[in-house]
C-alpha positions as CSV (number, residue, x, y, z in Angstrom):
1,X,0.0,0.0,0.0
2,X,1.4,3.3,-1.1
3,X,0.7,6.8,0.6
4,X,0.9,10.0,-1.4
5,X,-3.0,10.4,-2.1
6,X,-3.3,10.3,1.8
7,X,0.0,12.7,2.0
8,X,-1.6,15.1,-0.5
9,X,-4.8,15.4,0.9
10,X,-3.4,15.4,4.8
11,X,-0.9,18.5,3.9
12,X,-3.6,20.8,2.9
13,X,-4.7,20.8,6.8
14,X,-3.7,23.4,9.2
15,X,-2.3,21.1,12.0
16,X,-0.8,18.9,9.6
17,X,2.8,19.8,10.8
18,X,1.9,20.0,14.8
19,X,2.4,16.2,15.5
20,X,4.6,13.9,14.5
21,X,3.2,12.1,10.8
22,X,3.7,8.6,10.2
23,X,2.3,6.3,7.4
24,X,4.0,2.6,6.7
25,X,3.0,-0.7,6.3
26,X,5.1,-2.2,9.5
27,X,7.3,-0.5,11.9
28,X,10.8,0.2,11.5
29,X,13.4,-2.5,13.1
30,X,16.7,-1.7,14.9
31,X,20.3,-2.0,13.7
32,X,23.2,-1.2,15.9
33,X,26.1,1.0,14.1
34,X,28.4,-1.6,14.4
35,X,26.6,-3.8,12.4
36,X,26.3,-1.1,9.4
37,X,29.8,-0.3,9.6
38,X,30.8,-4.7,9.7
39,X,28.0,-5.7,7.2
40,X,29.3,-4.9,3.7
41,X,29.9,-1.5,5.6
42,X,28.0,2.2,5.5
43,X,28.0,5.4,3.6
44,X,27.0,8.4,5.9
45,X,25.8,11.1,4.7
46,X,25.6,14.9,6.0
47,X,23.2,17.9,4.8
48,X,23.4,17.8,1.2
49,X,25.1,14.8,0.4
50,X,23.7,11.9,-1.9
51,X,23.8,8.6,-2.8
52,X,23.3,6.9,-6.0
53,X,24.0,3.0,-7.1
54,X,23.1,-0.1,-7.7
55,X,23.9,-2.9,-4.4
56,X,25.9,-5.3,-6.0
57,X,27.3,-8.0,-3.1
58,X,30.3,-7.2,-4.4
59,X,32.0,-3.8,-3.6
60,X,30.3,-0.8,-2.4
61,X,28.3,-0.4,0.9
62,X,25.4,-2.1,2.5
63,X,23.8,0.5,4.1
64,X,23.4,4.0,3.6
65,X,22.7,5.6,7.0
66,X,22.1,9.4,7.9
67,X,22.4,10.1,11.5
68,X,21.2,13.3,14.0
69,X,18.2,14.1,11.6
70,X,16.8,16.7,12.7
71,X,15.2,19.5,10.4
72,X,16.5,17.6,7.1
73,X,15.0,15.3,5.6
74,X,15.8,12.0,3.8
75,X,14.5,10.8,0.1
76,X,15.2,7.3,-0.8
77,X,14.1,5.9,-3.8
78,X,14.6,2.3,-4.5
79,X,13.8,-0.1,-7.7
80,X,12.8,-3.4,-6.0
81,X,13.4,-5.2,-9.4
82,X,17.0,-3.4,-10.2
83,X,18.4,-2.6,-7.4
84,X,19.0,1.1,-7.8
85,X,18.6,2.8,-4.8
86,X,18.8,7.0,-4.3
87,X,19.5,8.4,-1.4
88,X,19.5,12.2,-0.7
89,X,20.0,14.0,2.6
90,X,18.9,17.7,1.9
91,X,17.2,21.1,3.4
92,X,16.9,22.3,-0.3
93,X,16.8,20.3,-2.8
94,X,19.2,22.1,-5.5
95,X,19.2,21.6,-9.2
96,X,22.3,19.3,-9.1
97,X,21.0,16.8,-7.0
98,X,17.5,16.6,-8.7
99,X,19.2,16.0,-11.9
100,X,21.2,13.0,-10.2
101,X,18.0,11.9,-9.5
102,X,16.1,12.3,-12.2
103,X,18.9,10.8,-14.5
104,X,19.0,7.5,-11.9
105,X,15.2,7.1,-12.3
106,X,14.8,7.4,-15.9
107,X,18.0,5.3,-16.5
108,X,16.4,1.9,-14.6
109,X,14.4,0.0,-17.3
110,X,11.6,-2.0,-16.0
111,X,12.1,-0.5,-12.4
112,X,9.6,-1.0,-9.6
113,X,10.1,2.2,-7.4
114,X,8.9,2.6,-4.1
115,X,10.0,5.9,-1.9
116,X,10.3,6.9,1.8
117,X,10.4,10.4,3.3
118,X,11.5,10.8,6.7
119,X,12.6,13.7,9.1
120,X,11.7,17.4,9.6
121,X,10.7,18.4,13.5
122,X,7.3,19.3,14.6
123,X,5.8,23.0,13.7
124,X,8.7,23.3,10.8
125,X,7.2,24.6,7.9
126,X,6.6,22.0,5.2
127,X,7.8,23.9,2.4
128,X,10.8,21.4,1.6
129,X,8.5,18.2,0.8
130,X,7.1,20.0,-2.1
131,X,10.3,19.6,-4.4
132,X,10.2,16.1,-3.5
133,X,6.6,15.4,-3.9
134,X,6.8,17.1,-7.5
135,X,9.5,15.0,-8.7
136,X,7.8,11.7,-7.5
137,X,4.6,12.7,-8.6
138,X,6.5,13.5,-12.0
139,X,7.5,9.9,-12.3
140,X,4.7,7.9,-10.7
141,X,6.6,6.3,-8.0
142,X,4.6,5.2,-5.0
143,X,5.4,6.3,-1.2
144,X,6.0,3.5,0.7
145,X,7.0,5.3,4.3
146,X,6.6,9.2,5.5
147,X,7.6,10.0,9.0
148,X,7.6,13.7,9.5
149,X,7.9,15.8,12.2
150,X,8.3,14.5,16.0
151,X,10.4,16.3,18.4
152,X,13.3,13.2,18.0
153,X,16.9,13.6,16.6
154,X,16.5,10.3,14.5
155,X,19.4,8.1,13.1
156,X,18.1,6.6,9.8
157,X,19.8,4.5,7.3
158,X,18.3,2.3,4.7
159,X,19.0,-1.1,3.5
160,X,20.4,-0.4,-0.4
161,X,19.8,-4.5,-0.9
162,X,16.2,-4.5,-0.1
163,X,15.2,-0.8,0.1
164,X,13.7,-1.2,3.8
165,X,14.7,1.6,6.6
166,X,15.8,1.5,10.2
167,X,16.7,2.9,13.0
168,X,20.3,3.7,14.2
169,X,21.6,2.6,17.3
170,X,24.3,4.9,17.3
171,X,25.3,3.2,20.8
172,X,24.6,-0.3,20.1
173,X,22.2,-0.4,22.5
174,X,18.2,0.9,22.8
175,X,17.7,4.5,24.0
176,X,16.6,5.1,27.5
177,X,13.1,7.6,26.9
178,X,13.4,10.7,26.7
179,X,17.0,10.5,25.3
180,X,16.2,11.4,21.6
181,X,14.8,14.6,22.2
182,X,16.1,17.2,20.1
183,X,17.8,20.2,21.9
184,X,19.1,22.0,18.8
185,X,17.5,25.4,17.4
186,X,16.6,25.5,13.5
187,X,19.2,28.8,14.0
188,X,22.1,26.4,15.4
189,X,21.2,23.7,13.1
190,X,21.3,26.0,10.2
191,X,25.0,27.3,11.3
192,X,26.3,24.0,11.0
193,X,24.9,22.4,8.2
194,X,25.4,25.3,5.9
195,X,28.5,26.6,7.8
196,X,31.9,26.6,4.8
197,X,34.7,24.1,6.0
198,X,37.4,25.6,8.6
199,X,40.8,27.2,6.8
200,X,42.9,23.9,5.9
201,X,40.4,21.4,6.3
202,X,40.6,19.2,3.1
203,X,37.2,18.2,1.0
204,X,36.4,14.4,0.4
205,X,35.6,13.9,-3.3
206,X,32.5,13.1,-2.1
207,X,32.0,16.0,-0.6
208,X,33.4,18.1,-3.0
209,X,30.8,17.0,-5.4
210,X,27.5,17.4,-3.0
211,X,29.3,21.3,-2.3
212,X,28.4,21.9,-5.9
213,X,24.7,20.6,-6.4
């Protein structure tokens, strides 16, 4: 069962953004960091960064994980019958990356997409889903998961050989409630995610490319 006619519809209300806003099929299952970073390894991504590839059992990662989510937000878009999985962390979506995207999608030949959408914090204006929601309304690919809003710092990362999501534990062990909350100000959030790198500090290639989308 897919959820963007319920999304669409749900948006349009005034309170829509007040609670937290979750629509899946089954809940979300745990997966401590150290067995990302041990099985077939993780790519992490910051604010900005991307992901685009095919799991191949061979080389490459397993996982592609984005942890402290806060007012981000993660796209993944995976083709169930290919393989091809898209991941983008992002607080704008910018031309570069939709491209990426857009190229990945129309590139898989007899794909079976199915996205997920989750992050933002509770009362955050939802003006960032709407690039998003264009572009898979664009190519008719189904949302299989949306978790928005919540007052959480969440630690995501999804499964590139089945598509499927979890949750992080960062500290290889559950959370204690309570312990998730999110103490950081859109303001400080903002300062770090967008802030340039410090004098001398040397770009990854990967990073080097997600600085210019």
């Amino acid at each position: 069962m897919s959820f963007e006619k319920f999304l669409d519809q749900e948006m349009a209300n005034d309170d829509f953004s007040k609670t937290q806003y979750i629509k899946n099929s089954k809940e979300r299952q745990n997966i401590s960091k150290a067995r990302l970073d041990s099985d077939s390894g993780c790519a992490y991504l910051k604010t900005g960064n991307i992901y685009s590839g095919r799991y191949s059992g061979v080389s490459g990662p397993r996982y592609v994980a984005c942890v402290d989510l806060t007012y981000d937000i993660v796209l993944s878009i995976y083709d169930s019958n290919g393989g091809v999985c898209v991941v983008y962390r992002y607080m704008r979506m910018t031309p570069g990356a939709e491209s990426m995207i857009e190229k990945t999608v129309r590139s898989a030949r007899g794909a079976n997409f199915e996205a997920r959408l989750i992050g933002m914090q509770t009362g955050q204006s939802q003006f960032i889903l709407n690039d998003a929601l264009a572009l898979l309304k664009k190519f008719r690919i189904p949302l299989f998961e949306v978790d928005l809003f919540g007052t959480d710092v969440r630690h995501t990362a999804i499964d590139l050989k089945t598509g499927a999501s979890f949750d992080v534990l960062v500290e290889n062990r559950l959370y204690k409630p309570g312990e998730l909350l999110n103490k950081t100000t859109m303001e400080q959030f903002e300062r770090e995610a967008f802030a340039p790198p410090a004098a001398g500090t040397q770009l990854t290639k990967k990073q080097k490319r997600a600085k210019k989308m």
